[in-house]
C-alpha positions in Angstrom: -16.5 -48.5 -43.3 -13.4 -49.5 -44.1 -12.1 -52.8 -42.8 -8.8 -54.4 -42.3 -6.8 -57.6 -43.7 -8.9 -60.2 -41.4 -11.9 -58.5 -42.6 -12.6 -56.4 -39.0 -12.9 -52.4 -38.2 -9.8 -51.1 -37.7 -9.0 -50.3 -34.0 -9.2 -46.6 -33.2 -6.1 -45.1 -31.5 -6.5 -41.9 -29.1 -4.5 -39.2 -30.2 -3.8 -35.8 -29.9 -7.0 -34.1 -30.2 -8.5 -36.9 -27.6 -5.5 -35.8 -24.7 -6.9 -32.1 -25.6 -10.3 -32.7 -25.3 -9.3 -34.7 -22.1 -7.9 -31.7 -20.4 -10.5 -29.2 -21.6 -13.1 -31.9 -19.5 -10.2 -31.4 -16.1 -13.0 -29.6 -14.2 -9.6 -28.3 -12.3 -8.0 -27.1 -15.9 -11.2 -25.3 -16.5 -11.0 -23.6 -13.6 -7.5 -22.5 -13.9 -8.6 -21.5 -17.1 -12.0 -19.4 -16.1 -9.9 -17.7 -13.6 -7.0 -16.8 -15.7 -9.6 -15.3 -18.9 -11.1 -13.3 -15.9 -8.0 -12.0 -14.2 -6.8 -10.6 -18.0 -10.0 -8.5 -18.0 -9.5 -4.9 -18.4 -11.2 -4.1 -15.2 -9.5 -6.3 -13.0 -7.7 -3.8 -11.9 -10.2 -1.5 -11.0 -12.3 -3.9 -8.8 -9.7 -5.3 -6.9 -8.4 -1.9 -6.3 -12.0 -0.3 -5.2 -13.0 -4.0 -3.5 -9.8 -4.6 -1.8 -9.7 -1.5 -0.1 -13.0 -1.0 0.6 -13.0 -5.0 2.6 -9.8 -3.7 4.6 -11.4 -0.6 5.7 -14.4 -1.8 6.9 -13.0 -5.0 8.4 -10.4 -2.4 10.1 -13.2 -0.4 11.6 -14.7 -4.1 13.1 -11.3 -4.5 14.3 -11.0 -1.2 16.4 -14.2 -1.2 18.1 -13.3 -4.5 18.8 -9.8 -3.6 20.2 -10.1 -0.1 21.5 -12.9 -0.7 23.9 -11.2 -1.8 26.9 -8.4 0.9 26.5 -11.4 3.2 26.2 -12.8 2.7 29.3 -9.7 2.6 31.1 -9.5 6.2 29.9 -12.9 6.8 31.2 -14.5 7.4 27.8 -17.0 5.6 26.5 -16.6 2.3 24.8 -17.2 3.1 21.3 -15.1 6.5 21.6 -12.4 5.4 19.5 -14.5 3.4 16.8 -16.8 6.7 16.4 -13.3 8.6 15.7 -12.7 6.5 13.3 -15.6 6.0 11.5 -16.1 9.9 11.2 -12.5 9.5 9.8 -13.4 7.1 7.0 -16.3 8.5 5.8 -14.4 12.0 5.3 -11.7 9.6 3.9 -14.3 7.9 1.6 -15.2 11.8 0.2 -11.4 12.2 -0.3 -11.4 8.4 -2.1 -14.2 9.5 -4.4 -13.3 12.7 -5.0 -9.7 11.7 -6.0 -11.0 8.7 -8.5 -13.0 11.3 -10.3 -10.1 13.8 -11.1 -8.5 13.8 -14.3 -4.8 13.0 -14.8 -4.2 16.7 -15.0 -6.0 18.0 -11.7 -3.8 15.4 -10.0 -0.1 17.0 -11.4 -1.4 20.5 -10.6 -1.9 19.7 -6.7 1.2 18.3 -6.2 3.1 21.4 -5.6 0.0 22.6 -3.0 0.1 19.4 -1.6 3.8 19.6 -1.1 4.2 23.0 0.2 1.2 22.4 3.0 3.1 19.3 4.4 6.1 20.7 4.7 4.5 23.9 6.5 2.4 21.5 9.1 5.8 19.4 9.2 7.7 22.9 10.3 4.5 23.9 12.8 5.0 20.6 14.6 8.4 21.9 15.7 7.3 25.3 17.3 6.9 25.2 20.9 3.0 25.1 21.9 1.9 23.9 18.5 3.5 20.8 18.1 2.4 18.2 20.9 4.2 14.9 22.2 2.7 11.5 22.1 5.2 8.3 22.9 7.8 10.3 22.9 7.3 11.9 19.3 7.1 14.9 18.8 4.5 15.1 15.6 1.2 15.9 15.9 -0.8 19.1 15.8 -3.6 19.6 18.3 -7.2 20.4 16.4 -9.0 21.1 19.4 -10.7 18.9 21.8 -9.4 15.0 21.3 -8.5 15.6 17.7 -5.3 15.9 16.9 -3.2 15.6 13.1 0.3 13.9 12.1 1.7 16.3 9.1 4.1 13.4 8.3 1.6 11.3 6.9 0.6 13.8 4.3 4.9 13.9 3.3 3.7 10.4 1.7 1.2 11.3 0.0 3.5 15.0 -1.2 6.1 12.9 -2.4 4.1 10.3 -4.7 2.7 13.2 -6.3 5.3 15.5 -6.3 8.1 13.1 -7.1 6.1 11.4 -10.1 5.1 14.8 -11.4 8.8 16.0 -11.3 10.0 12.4 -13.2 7.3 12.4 -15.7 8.5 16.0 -16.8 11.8 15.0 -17.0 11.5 11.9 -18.8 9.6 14.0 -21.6 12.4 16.3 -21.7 14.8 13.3 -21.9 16.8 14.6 -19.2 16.8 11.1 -16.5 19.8 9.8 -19.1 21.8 11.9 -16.7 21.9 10.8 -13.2 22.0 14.6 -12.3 18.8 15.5 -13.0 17.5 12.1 -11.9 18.6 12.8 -8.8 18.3 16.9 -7.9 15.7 17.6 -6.6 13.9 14.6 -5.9 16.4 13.2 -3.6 17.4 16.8 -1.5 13.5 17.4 -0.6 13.0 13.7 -0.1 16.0 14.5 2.4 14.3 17.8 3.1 11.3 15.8 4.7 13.0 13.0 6.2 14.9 15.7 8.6 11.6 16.9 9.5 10.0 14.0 10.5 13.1 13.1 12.3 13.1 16.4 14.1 10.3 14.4 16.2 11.7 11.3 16.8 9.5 9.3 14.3 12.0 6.8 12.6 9.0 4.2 11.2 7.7 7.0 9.0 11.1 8.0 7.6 11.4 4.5 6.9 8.5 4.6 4.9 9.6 7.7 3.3 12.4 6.1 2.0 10.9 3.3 0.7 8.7 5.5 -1.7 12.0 7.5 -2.4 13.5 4.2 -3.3 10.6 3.1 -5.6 10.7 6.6 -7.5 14.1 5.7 -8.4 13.6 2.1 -8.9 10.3 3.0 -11.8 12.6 5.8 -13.2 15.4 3.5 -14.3 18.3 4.8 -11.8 21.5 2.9 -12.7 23.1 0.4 -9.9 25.6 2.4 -8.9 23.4 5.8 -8.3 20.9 3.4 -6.9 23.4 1.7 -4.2 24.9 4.6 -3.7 21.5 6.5 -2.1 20.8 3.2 -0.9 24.1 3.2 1.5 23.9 6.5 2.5 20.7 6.1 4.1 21.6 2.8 5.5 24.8 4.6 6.9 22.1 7.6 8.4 19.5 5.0 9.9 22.6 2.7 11.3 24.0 6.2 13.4 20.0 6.9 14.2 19.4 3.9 15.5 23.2 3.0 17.6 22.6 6.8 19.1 19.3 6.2 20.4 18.9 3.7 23.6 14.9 3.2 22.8 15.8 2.3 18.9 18.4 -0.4 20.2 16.0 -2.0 22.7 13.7 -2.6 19.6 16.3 -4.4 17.4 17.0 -6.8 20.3 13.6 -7.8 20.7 13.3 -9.1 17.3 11.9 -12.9 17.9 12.0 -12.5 21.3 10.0 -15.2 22.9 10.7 -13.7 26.9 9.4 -10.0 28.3 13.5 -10.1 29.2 14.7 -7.5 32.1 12.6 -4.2 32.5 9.8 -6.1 30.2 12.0 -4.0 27.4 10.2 -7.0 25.3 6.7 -6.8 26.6 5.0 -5.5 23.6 6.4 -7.3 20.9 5.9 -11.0 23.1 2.4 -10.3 23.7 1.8 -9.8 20.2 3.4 -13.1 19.3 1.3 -14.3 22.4 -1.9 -12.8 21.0 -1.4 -14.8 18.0 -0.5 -17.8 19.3 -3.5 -18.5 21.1 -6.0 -17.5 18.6 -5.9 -21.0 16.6 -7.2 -21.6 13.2 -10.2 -19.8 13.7 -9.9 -17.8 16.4 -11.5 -16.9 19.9 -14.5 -15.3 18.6 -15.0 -11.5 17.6 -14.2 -9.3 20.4 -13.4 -12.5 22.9 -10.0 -11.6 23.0 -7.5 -11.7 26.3 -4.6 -9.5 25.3 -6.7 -6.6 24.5 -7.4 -6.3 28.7 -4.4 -4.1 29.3 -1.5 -7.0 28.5 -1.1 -5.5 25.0 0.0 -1.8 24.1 -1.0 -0.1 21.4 -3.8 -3.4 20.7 -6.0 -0.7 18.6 -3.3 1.1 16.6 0.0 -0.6 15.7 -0.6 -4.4 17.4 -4.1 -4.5 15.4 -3.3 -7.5 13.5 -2.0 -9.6 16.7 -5.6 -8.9 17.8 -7.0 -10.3 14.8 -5.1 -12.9 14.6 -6.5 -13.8 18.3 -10.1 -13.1 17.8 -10.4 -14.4 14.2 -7.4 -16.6 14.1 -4.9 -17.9 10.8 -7.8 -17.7 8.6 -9.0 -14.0 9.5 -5.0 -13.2 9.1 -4.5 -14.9 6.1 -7.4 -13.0 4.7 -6.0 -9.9 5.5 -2.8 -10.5 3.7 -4.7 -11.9 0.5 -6.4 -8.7 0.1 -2.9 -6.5 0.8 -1.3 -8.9 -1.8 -4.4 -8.5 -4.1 -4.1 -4.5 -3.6 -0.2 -4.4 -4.2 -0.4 -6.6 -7.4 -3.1 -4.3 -8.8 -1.0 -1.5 -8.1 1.8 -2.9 -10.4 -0.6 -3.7 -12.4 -1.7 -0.1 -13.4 1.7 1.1 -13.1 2.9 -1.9 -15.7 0.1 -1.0 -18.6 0.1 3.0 -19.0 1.9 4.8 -21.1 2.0 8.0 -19.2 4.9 8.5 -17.6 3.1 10.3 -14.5 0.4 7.6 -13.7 3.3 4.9 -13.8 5.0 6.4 -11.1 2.1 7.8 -9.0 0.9 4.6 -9.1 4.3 2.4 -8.1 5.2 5.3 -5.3 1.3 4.5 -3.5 1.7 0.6 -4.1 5.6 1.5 -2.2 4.0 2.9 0.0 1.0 1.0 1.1 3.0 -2.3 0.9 6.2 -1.8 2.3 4.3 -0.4 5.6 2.0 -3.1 5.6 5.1 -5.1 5.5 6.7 -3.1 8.6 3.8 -3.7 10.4 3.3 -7.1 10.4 7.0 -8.0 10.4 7.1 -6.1 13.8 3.7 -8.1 15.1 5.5 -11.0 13.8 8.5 -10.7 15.4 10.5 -10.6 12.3 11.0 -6.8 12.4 11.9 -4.3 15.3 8.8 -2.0 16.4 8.7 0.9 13.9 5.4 2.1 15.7 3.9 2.7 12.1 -0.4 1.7 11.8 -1.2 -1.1 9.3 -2.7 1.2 6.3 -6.6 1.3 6.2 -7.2 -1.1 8.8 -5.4 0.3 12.1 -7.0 3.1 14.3 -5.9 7.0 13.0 -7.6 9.1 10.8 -4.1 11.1 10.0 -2.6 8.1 8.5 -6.3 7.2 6.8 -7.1 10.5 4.9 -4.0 10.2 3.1 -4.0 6.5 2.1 -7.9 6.9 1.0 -7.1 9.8 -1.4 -4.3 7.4 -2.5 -6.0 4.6 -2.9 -8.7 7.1 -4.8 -5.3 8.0 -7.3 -4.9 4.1 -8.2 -8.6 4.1 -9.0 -8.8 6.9 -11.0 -5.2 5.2 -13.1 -7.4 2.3 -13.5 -10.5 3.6 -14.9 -8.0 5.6 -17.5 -6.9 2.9 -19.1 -8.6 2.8 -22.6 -9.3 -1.0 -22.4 -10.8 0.0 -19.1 -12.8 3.3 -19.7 -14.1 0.9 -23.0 -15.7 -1.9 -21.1 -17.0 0.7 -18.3 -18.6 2.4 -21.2 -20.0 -0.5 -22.4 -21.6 -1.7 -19.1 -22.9 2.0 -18.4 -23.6 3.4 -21.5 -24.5 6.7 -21.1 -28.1 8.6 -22.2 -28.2 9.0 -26.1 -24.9 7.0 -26.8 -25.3 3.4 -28.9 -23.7 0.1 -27.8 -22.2 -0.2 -31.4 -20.0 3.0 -30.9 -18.8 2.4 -27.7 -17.7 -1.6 -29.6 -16.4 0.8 -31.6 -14.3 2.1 -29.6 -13.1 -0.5 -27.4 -11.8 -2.4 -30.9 -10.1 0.7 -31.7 -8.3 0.6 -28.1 -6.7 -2.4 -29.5 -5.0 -4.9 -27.5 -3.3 -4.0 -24.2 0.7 -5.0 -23.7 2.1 -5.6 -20.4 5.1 -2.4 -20.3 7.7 -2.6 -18.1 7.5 -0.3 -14.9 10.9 0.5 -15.4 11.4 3.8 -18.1 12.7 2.0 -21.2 15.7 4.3 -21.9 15.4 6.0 -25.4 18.7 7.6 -25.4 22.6 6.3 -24.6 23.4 7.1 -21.2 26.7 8.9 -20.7 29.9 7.6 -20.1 28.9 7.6 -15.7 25.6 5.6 -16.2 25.4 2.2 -16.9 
């Protein structure tokens, strides 16, 4: 060993390697990074998609036997009349989810123009006198016979993801969105095409929601600013005459954090909501303990479902709802950020438009931060209109996930299939090669013209 001038061991000083090894021993470091290898995984994706949804639908189901009860048996119907709706509703739905994670790419372009065509039919049906029936003042749903009744407007949601991606996706491989033209016609005129229709009946939340997903299309295709703003303020110019011209519309903007019912109890809904959540606490009252439900709160089963769980289960059952929303819209972007085909990126950003901008509307109105746009919270509020459509969705982001070749590689490698060796499907997932994060946006390959930006 060597020794110094006065004969003793030199002292050892800590360096570099020492302060590494230190933080690779921070149980919290290796936690952060544990969790951050496991969130790169291919199928991350996939499983909070399929797990996400599947923890919102059945804790939505919980919910509206929970809520609907009392309101059932005010009607005279049995207490569990709206829960067994509902649960025949997701189980069709969870067909439709399976069904639609199992298509290829292909099947999925080829029924956008059915899908497109039938909304728009049931959309035009809803407006001839003893077809069309009148709930709250909305005149959009379709009578199946006995208590079961259909919105066609939900399904223009689901026709203009498909649609609208389809139409993009053979655009940009013609190279025609470099002129804003054919970025626009005809996504924008049907899109307009469908909005009149739903507003035919009164229902402004769902044109909302419509135009959202309209907005998102053009967002992921690349529109420039100024096309952008410019749809952007004529539909803000439309909405402002909607809602000035209609007294029931204008009632709803003013109760926006209203804290008081106010004259008439114009306010009642949206304070009991705020009152629902107040008094549920941390925790909660309990399941199915709550006050509100007993005829104080309208709608506690359908759009106030969240200020019920926010009573009964409290800031944590809340908070758990909006971790698996936020856990389902990132893995949304996430599929739509790492394809390559065109198609899946926007089919996958218009259903994560969709699903989270509603969700917004819906809890901003329980909230108080939002006027009422009587729109249900996706897979957890009562309706099976509004949950076939968002199953078969949620079924599309599935099937974009498993396509992923990182993702199809380690499926094949958990589930290798009769006959086939582990060392070929290795194979093939090092031949997939490493995943980069694209933007969502279309990368422009050509110059715009002298109008685009």
């Amino acid at each position: 060993m060597p020794t110094s001038r006065t004969g003793r061991p030199p002292v050892r000083r800590a360096g570099r390697p020492a302060a590494a090894g230190a933080l690779r021993d921070n149980p919290v470091r290796r936690l952060y990074l544990r969790a951050r290898r496991a969130w790169d995984r291919p199928l991350t994706a996939y499983y909070l998609i399929l797990g996400g949804s599947l923890l919102i639908t059945v804790l939505g189901l919980v919910m509206v036997y929970s809520a609907s009860q009392i309101t059932a048996l005010q009607l005279s119907l049995p207490g569990s009349f709206f829960f067994r709706k509902q649960f025949l509703a997701a189980l069709i739905g969870g067909v439709l989810l399976f069904a639609a994670s199992r298509m290829p790419v292909k099947l999925h372009r080829a029924l956008a123009y059915p899908i497109l065509a039938g909304a728009v039919f049931m959309m035009v049906l809803v407006q001839v006198p003893g077809i069309g029936l009148s709930v709250n003042g909305n005149q959009n749903w379709i009578s199946l016979g006995g208590s079961f009744q259909i919105q066609p407007s939900e399904f223009g949601k689901l026709a203009l993801v498909l649609w609208g991606a389809d139409l993009l996706a053979r655009k940009q491989d013609k190279r025609l969105l470099t002129q804003w033209k054919h970025m626009l016609v005809p996504l924008v005129p049907a899109a307009f095409m469908l909005l009149g229709l739903i507003m035919l009946g009164g229902d402004m939340g769902t044109a909302i929601i419509l135009t959202a997903i309209l907005f998102g299309l053009l967002w992921l295709a690349g529109a420039p600013t100024r096309l952008f703003v410019g749809v952007l303020s004529v539909a803000v110019a439309i909405g402002f005459v909607l809602i000035k011209t209609s007294p029931n519309r204008m009632s709803r903007l003013a109760c926006i954090g209203a804290t008081e019912p106010g004259p008439h109890d114009t306010c009642w809904q949206a304070v009991h909501g705020i009152y629902a959540l107040a008094s549920g606490g941390l925790f909660g009252s309990g399941l199915g303990a709550s006050v509100e439900k007993w005829g104080q709160l309208p709608e506690a089963h359908t759009d106030f479902i969240f200020a019920i769980t926010g009573e009964e289960l409290g800031l944590a059952g809340t908070l758990s709802v909006l971790a698996l929303f936020a856990a389902l819209g990132y893995a949304g972007i996430r599929v739509a950020g790492r394809t390559e085909d065109p198609f899946v990126r926007y089919a996958a950003g218009g259903v994560t438009t969709w699903i989270t901008a509603q969700a917004v509307i819906n809890i901003g109105a329980v909230l108080g931060l939002l006027p009422i746009a009587g729109v249900p919270l996706p897979l957890f509020s009562y309706g099976g209109s509004a949950l076939l459509p968002t199953m078969f969705a949620i079924g599309l982001l599935i099937a974009f996930a498993r396509d992923d070749p990182a993702a199809r590689a380690a499926l094949a490698m958990r589930q290798p299939r009769f006959g086939r060796k582990r060392g070929a499907v290795r194979e093939s997932a090092r031949a997939a090669g490493p995943r980069r994060w694209n933007t969502m946006r279309r990368s422009a390959s050509a110059a715009r013209s002298s109008g685009e930006r």
